[in-house]
C-alpha positions in Angstrom: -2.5 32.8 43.6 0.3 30.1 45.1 3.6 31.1 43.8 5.6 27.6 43.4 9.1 27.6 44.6 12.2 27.7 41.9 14.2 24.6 43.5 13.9 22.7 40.2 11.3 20.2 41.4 9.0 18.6 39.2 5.3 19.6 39.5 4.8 15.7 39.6 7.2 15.1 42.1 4.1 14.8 44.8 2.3 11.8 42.9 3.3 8.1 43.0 4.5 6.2 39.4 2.2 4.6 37.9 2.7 1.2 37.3 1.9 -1.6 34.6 -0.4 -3.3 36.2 -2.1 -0.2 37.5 -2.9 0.7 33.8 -3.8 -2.5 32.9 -6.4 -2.3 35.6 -8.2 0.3 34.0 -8.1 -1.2 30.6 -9.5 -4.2 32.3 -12.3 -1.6 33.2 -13.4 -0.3 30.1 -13.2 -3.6 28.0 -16.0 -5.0 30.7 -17.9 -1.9 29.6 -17.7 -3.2 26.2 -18.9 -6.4 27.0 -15.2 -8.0 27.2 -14.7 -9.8 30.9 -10.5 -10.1 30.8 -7.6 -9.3 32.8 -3.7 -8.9 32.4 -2.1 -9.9 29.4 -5.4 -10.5 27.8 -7.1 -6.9 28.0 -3.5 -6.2 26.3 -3.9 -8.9 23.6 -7.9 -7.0 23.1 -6.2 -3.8 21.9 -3.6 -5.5 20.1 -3.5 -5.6 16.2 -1.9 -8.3 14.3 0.4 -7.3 11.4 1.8 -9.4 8.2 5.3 -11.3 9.2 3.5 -12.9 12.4 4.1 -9.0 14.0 1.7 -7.5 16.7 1.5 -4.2 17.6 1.0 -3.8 21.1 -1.6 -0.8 22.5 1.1 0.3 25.0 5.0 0.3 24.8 7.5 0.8 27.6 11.0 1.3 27.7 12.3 -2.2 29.2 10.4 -3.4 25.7 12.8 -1.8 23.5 15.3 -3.2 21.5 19.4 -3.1 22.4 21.4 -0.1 21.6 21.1 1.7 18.5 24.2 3.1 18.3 24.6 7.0 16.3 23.9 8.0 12.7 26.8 7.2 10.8 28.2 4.4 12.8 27.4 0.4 12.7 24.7 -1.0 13.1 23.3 2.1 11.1 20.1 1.6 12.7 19.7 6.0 13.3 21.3 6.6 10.1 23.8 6.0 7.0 25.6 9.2 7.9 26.8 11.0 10.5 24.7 13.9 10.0 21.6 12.2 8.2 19.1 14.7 6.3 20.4 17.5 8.5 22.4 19.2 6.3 20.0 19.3 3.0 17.7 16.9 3.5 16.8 14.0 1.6 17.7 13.7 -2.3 14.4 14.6 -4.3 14.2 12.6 -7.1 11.7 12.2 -9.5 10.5 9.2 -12.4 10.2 9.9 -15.9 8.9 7.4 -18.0 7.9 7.7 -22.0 9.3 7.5 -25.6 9.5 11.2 -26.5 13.0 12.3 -25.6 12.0 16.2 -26.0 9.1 15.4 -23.7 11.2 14.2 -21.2 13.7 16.7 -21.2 11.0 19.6 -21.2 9.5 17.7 -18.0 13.4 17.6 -16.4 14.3 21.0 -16.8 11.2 22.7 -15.5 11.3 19.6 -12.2 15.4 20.8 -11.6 14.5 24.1 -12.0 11.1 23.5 -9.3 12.5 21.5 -6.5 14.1 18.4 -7.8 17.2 17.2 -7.1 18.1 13.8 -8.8 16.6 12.1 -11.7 15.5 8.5 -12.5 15.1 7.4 -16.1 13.4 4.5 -18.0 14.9 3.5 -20.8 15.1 0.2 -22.8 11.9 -0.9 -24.7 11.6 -3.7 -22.1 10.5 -1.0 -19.6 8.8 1.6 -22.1 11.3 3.9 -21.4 13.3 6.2 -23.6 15.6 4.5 -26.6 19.3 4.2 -24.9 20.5 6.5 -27.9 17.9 9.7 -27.1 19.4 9.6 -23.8 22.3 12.6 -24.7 18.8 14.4 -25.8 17.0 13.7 -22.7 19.7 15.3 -20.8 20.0 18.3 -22.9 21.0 21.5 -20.8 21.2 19.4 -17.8 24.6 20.5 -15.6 25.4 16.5 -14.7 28.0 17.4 -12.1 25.1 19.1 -9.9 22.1 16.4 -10.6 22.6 12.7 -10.2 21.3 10.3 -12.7 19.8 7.0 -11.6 18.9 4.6 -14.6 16.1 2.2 -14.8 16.8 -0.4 -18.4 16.1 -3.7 -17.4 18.1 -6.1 -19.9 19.5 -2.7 -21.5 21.4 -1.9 -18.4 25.0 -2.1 -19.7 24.2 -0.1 -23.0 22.4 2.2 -21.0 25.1 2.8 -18.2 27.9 3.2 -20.6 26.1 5.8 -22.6 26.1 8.2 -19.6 29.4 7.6 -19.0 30.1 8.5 -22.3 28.2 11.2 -22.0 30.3 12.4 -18.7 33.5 11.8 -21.0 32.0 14.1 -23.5 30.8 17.1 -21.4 33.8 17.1 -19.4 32.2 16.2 -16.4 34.7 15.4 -13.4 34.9 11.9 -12.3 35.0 12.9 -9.1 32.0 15.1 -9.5 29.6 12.3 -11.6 26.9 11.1 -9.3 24.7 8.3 -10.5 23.3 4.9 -10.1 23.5 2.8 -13.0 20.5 0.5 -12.4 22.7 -2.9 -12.9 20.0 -5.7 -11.0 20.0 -8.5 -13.0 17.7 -10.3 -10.5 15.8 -7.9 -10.0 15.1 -8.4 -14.1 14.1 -11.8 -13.5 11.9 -11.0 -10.8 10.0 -8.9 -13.2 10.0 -10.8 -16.5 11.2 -14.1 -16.3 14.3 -13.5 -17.8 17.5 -14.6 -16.9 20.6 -12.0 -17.7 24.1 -12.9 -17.7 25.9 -11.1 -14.2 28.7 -10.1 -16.3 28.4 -7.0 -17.3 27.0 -5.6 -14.0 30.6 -6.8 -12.9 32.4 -5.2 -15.1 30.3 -1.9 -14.5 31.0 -2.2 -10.8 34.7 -2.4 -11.5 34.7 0.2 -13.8 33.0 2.6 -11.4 34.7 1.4 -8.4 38.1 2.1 -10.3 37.4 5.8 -11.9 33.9 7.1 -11.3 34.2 7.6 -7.2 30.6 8.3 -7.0 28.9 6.0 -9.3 27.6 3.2 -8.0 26.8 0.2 -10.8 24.5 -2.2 -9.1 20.7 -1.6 -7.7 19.1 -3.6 -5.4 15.1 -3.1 -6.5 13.2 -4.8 -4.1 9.9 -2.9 -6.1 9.4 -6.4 -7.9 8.3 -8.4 -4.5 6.3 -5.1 -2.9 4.5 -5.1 -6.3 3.6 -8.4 -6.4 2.4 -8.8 -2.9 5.0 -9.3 -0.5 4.8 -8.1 3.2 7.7 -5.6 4.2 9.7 -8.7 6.1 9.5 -10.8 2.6 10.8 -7.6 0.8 13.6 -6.8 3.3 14.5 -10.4 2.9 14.5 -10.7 -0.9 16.9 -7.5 -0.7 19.1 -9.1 1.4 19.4 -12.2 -0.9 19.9 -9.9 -3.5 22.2 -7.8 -1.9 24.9 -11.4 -1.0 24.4 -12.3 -4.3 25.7 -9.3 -6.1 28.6 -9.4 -3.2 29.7 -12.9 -4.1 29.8 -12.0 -7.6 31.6 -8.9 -7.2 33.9 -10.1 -4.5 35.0 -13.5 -6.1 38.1 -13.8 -8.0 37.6 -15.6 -11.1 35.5 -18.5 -10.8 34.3 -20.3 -13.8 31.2 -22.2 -13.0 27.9 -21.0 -14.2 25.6 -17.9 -14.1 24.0 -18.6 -10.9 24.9 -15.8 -8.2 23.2 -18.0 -5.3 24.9 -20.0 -2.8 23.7 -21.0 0.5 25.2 -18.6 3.9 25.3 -19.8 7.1 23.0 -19.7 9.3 23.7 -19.4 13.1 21.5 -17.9 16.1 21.9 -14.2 17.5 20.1 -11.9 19.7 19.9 -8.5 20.7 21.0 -6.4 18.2 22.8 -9.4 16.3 20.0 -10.4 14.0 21.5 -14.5 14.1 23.6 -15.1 11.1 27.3 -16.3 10.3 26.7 -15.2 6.9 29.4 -14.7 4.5 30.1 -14.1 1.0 31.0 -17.6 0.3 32.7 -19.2 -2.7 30.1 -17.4 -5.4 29.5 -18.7 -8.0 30.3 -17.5 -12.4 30.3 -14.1 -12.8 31.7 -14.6 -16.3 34.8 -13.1 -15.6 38.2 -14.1 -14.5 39.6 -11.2 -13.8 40.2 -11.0 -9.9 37.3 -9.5 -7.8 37.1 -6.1 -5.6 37.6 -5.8 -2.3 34.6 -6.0 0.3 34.2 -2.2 1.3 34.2 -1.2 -2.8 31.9 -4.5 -3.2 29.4 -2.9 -0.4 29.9 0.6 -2.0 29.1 -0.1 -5.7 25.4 -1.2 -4.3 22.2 1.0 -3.9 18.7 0.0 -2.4 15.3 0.6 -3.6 12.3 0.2 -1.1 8.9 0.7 -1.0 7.4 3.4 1.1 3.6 3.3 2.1 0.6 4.8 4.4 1.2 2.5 7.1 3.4 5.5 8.7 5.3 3.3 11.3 5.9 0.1 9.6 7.6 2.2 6.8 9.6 4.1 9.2 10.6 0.6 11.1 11.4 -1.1 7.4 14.0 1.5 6.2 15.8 1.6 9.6 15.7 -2.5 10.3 16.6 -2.2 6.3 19.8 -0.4 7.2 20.6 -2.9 10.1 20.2 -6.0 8.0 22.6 -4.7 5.7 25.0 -3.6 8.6 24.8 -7.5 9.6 25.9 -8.7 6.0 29.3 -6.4 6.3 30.1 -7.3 9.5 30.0 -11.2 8.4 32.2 -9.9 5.0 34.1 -8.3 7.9 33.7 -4.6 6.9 31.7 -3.5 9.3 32.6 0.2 9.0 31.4 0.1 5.2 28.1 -1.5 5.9 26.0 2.0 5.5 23.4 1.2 2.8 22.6 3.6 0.4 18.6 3.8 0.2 16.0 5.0 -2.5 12.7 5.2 -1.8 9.5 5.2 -3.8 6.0 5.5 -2.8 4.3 2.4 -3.2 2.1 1.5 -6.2 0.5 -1.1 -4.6 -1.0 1.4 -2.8 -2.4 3.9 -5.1 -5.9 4.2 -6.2 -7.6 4.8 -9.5 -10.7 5.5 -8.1 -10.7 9.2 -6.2 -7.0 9.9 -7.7 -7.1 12.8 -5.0 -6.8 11.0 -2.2 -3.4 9.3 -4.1 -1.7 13.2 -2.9 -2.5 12.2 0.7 -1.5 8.4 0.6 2.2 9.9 -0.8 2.4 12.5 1.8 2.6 9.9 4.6 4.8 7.6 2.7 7.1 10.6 1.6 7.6 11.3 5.4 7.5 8.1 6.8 10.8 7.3 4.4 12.4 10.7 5.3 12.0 10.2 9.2 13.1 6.7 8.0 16.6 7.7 6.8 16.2 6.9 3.3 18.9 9.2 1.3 16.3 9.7 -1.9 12.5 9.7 -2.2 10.6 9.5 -5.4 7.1 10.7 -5.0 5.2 9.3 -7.8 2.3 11.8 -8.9 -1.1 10.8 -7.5 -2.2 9.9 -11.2 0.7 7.4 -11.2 -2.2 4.3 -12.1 -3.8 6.6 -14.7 -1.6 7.1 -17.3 1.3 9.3 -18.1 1.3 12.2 -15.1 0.6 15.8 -16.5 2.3 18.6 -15.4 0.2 19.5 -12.5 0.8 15.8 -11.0 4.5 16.2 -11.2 4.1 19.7 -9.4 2.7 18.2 -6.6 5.0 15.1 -6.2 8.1 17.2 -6.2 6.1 20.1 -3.7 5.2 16.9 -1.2 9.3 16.9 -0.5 9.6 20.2 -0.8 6.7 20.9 1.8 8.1 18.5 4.2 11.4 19.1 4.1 11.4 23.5 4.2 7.9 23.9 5.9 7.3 20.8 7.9 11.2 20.3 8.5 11.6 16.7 8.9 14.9 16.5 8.2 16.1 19.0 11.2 17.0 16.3 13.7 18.4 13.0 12.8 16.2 9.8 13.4 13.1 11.8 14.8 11.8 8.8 15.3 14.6 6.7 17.1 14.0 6.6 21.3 10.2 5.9 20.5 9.7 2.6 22.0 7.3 1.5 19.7 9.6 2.4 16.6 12.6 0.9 18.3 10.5 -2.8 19.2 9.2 -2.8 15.3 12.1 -2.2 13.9 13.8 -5.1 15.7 10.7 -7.3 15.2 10.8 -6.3 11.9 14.6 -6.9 11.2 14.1 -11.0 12.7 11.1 -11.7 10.3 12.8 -10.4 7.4 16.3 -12.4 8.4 14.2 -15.7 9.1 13.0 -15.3 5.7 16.5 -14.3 4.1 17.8 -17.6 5.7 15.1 -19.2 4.0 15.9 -18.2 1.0 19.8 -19.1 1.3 18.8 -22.7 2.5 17.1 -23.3 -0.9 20.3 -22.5 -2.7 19.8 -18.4 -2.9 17.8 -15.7 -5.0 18.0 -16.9 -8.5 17.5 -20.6 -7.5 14.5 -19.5 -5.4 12.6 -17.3 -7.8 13.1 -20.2 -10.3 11.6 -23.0 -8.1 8.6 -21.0 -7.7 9.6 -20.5 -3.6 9.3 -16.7 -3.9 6.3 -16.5 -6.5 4.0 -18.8 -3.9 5.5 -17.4 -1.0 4.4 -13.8 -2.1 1.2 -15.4 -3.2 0.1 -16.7 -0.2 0.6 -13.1 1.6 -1.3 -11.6 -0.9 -4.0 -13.6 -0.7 -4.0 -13.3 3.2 -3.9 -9.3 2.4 -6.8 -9.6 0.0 -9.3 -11.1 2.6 -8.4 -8.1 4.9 -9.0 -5.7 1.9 -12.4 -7.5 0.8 -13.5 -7.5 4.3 -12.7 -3.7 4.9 -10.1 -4.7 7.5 -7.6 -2.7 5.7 -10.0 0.2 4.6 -8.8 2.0 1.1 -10.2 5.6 0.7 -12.2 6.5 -2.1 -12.4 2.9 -2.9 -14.0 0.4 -0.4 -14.4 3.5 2.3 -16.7 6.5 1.3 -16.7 5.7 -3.0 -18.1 9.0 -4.8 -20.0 7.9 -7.4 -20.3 10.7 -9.4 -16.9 11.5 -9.4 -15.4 12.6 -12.7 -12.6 10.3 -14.3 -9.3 12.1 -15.2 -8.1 11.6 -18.8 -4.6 10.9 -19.0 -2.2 9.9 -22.0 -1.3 6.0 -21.3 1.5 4.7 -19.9 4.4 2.5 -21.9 3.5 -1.1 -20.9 5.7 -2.3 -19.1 7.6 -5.7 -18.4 5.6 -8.8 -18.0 6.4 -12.3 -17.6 7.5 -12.4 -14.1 6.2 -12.0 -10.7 2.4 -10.4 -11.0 1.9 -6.9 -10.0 -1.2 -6.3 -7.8 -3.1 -3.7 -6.5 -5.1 -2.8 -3.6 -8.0 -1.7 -5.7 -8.4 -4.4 -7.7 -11.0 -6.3 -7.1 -13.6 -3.1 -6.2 -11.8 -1.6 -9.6 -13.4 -4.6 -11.5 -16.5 -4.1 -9.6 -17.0 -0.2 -10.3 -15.9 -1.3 -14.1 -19.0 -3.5 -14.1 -20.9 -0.5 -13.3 -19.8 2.0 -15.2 -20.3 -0.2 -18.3 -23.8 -0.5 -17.2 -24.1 3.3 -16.8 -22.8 3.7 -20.1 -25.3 1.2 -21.9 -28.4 2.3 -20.0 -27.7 5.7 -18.7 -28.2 4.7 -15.0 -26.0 3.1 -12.3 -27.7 -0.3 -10.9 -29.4 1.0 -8.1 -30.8 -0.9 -4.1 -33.2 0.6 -2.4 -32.6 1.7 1.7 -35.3 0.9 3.5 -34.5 3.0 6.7 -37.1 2.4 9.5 -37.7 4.6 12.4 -36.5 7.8 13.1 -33.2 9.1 12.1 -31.3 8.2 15.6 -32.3 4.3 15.2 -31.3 4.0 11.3 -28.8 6.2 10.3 -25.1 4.4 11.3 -26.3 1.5 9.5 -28.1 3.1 6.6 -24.7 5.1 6.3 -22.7 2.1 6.7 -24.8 0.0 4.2 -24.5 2.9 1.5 -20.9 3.6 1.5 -20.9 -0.8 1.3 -22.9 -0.9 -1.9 -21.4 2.1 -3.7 -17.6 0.4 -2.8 -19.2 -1.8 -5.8 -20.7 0.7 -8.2 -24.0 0.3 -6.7 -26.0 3.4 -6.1 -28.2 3.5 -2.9 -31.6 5.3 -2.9 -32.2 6.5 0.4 -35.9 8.2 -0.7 -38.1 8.8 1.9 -35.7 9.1 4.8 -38.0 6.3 6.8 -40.8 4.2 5.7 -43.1 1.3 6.9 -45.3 -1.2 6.4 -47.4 1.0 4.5 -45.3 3.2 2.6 -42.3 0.9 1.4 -44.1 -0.9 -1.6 -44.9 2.9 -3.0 -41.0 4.2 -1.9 -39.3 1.0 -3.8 -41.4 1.2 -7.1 -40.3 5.1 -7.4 -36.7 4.2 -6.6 -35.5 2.5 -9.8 -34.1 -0.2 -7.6 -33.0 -3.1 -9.3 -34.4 -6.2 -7.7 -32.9 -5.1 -4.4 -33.1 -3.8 -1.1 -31.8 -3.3 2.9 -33.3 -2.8 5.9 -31.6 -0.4 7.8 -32.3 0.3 11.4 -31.7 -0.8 15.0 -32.6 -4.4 16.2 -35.5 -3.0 18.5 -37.3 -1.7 15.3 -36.2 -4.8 12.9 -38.2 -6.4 15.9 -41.2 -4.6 15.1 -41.2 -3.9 11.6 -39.2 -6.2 9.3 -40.9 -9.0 8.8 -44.0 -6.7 7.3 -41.7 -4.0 5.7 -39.9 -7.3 4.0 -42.7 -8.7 2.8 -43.9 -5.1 1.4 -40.8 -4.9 -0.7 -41.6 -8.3 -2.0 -44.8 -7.3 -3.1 -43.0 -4.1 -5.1 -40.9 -6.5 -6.9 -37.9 -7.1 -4.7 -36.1 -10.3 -5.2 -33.5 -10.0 -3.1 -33.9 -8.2 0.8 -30.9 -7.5 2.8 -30.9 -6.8 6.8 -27.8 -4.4 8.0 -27.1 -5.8 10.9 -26.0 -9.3 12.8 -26.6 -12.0 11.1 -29.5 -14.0 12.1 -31.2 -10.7 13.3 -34.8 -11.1 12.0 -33.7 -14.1 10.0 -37.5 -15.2 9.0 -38.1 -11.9 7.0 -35.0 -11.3 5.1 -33.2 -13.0 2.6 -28.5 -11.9 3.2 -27.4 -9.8 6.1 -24.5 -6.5 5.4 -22.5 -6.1 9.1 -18.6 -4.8 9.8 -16.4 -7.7 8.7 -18.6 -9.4 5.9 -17.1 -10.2 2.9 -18.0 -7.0 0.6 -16.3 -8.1 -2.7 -18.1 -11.3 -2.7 -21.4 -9.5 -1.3 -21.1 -7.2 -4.5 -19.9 -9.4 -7.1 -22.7 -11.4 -6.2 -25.0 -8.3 -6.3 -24.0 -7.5 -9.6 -24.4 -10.7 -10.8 -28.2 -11.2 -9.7 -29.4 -7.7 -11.7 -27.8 -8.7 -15.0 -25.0 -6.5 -14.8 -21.8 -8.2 -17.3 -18.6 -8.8 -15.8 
């Protein structure tokens, strides 16, 4: 055995660097292997994958790539972290959503989540929102000590009667101002952006002053970005909508008596940066009527009176990226108030909506999992875990168990919240989260130009402009580009539904919510409407040829296709042929349709007689898994990677009779 020497030298020290082009080479390599002849930036461009927001992620990062310097937690630009010491000390604030009219409900369901894990509490109240009545809210919080858990509110138009009943109720349980720890919910915009409705700025003003004079650590006004993720925005459009926000509620809170409307918006400058300097001159401006003239606060209590709330989803990265270009935005906005050093934004999180499933509610717990981490490595300060039967109805209490165990997990077992940033020095996290940060700016500025927030949700400038990305989005989704578990990828079909209480409606008349499950949700209701009139799902027969090794990849591929819509594949024999198909599709119970499944060397041999047996038997309609044009004098649609499935299905549906 050869004993190495204990000079400190590294084991590599022998072989040459590799360089850029030396990798490159050998990408270059493989893609010919694949059929692909190109070379340099262009075997790069192969591997990379284009994002929303006009971002591409690159298949290799490098360190001359990377953004600027960072800085350190605590310190502007805030990029690592709002703090000095981050999550370090007790990790991120667990808080949880409670939602529902029963005030004794809700209070059971908040004592046993404080006395299980949860650290913070968020509350909807107002009928607006289906939430508790503002009066059961001293009931809701019976037994709770509310100098150790924060309160965050949720009231929609209710906000000001809301917010002054827990601070009544802090008067009346003697709870130290110093000690009270709460987000009152004030987002008057935010409103809008949900229901249509415009709400005097007023009292969220008066609120912030009130706070900002005796409650230290209350802060009045919340910036929900929730109402753009939900209705289809990409994480640039969201981070820019917050931002507009976010000036808005500065202006108004910073002005000193003007007299001239309700409209918060006014245009900012707009300038050129690089680097680190995300390209503004932006400044509070001359605001607009807050409906006030007493005089305004000062920028550092202006910035402090305002929380975030963000989205946090499965895409791992981006949602680390968005909370930390998030915090750098914001940074941007007090430097140009010139407060740089109060510039930390305070950050909620929430697992997305958008992304969770009613179909396979299971797979929900592993959806959250990611997002709840992705936010913590993020920085956010709180993270609500919404229980994996979020879409379903009211959670029960195993569904609240395991959103408040998904932080706990993380943070005690996993511990993600041991070292600050995790993710900061990876170069691809640092080259998103600038990239990130410039979409979202370019898309704030945007919005300033056209006179602000308000004036651009009520020219229609946010509604189409979040349109248009979702209907981008929902080609990827109906193609399977963006795959969702459960639902368009590997369906169960005889999965049992979970029975849950329903949820308070809650506000419409705003910006839509979507889901990514919609359109294969109204696909599997078709079927299950059928299976509930006739006892049987609509049913397409596999027509696998050959042995197992030439049809089962696209016999698996076109099953898991048709069930994404309801449809139930009979794949019974394993193989047939010219002479056995016929006698397989009678005993199938197909309706009217079928799919050749198997490689192109077989569909040679056998389609065109295998199709024309299945015609015999009664099918109408014969599909071919495979290229299109493969065989194209035997069978009637072609299935392949990239068609359009929800189109492909509806249109399935529609040709066996089956109601939509």
């Amino acid at each position: 055995m050869t004993v190495l020497p204990d000079d400190g030298l590294s084991l590599a020290a022998e072989f040459p660097d590799a360089t850029h082009e030396q990798w490159q080479r050998l990408v270059e390599g493989v893609l010919r292997k694949s059929g692909k002849d190109v070379s340099g930036e262009a075997a790069e461009d192969a591997l990379s994958t284009k994002l929303e927001d006009g971002l591409t992620t690159r298949p290799l990062y490098t360190a001359p790539e990377t953004a600027d310097e960072t800085g350190f937690p605590g310190f502007a630009p805030f990029i690592r972290g709002g703090s000095p010491a981050g999550g370090a000390a007790a990790g991120w604030d667990v808080r949880q959503r409670y939602v529902g009219h029963d005030p004794v409900r809700v209070n059971e369901a908040v004592l046993a989540d404080l006395e299980n894990g949860v650290t913070s509490l968020w509350l909807s109240l107002g009928s607006g929102l289906g939430g508790l009545p503002v009066d059961a809210l001293p009931r809701a919080l019976d037994g709770v000590y509310l100098d150790l858990a924060p309160v965050s509110l949720d009231a929609g138009a209710e906000y000001a009667d809301a917010a002054r009943a827990l601070l009544r109720l802090y008067a009346e349980r003697q709870v130290a101002p110093e000690a009270a720890r709460a987000s009152l919910g004030a987002d008057p915009l935010g409103h809008e952006a949900r229901t249509g409705e415009v709400l005097d700025i007023a009292d969220a003003v008066g609120l912030a002053r009130e706070a900002s004079a005796h409650w230290p650590g209350v802060r009045a006004l919340l910036v929900d970005a929730l109402p753009y993720h939900e209705a289809g925005g990409s994480a640039a459009e969201e981070l820019g909508l917050s931002l507009a926000t976010g000036v808005a509620y500065l202006r108004a809170l910073t002005e000193a008596g003007a007299d001239s409307g309700t409209d918060t918006g006014t245009t900012a400058g707009t300038g050129t940066g690089t680097g680190t300097d995300t390209g503004t001159t932006a400044g509070t401006g001359t605001g607009t009527d807050t409906g006030t003239t007493a005089g305004g606060l000062g920028v550092n209590a202006a910035l402090g009176q305002i929380e975030f709330r963000y989205a946090a989803t499965a895409d791992q990265f981006l949602t680390i990226a968005k909370f930390r270009a998030a915090r750098r935005l914001w940074a941007r906005i007090a430097e140009a108030c010139g407060a740089p050093e109060a510039g930390a934004q305070r950050q909620h999180a929430v697992t997305s909506p958008v992304m969770m499933t009613r179909r396979d509610p299971w797979v929900n717990m592993l959806r959250t999992t990611v997002a709840c981490m992705a936010a913590g490595v993020g920085g956010a300060d709180s993270v609500t875990v919404l229980p994996f039967d979020h879409e379903l109805g009211l959670p029960d209490a195993f569904a609240r168990r395991i959103a408040r165990n998904t932080s706990t997990i993380l943070l005690e077992e996993s511990h993600l919240a041991r070292v600050i940033d995790p993710a900061g020095g990876s170069y691809y996290v640092e080259r998103l989260t600038d990239e990130l940060a410039h979409a979202a700016w370019e898309f704030f500025q945007t919005v300033e130009k056209a006179g602000g927030l308000a004036a651009a949700l009520r020219s229609g400038l946010v509604a189409d402009r979040l349109a248009a990305t979702w209907a981008e989005r929902s080609k990827r989704l109906a193609k399977r580009r963006e795959p969702i578990t459960g639902v368009s990828e590997f369906p169960l079909l005889s999965e049992k539904p979970l029975d849950r209480e329903p949820a308070p409606a809650g506000p419409a008349g705003g910006l839509p919510r979507v889901r990514r499950d919609e359109a294969y949700e109204a696909l599997r209701a078709r079927s299950d409407a059928h299976l509930a009139a006739t006892g049987n799902r609509p049913r397409i027969f596999l027509a696998a040829l050959g042995p197992a090794a030439a049809h089962t990849a696209r016999a698996t591929f076109a099953a898991n296709l048709f069930q994404a819509g309801g449809v139930e594949p009979v794949h019974d024999p394993v193989s047939v042929d010219p002479a056995t198909a016929a006698e397989a599709y009678a005993a199938s119970g197909a309706d009217g349709m079928a799919v050749l499944c198997s490689s192109d060397a077989l569909y040679e041999e056998q389609a065109e007689a295998v199709a024309a047996a299945l015609r015999e038997a009664g099918a109408t309609t014969v599909f071919l898994a495979g290229k299109p044009g493969t065989s194209a004098q035997a069978v009637d649609e072609y299935v392949f990677a990239g068609c359009d499935a929800v189109a492909v299905l509806s249109s399935v549906l529609d040709r066996m009779g089956i109601a939509s």
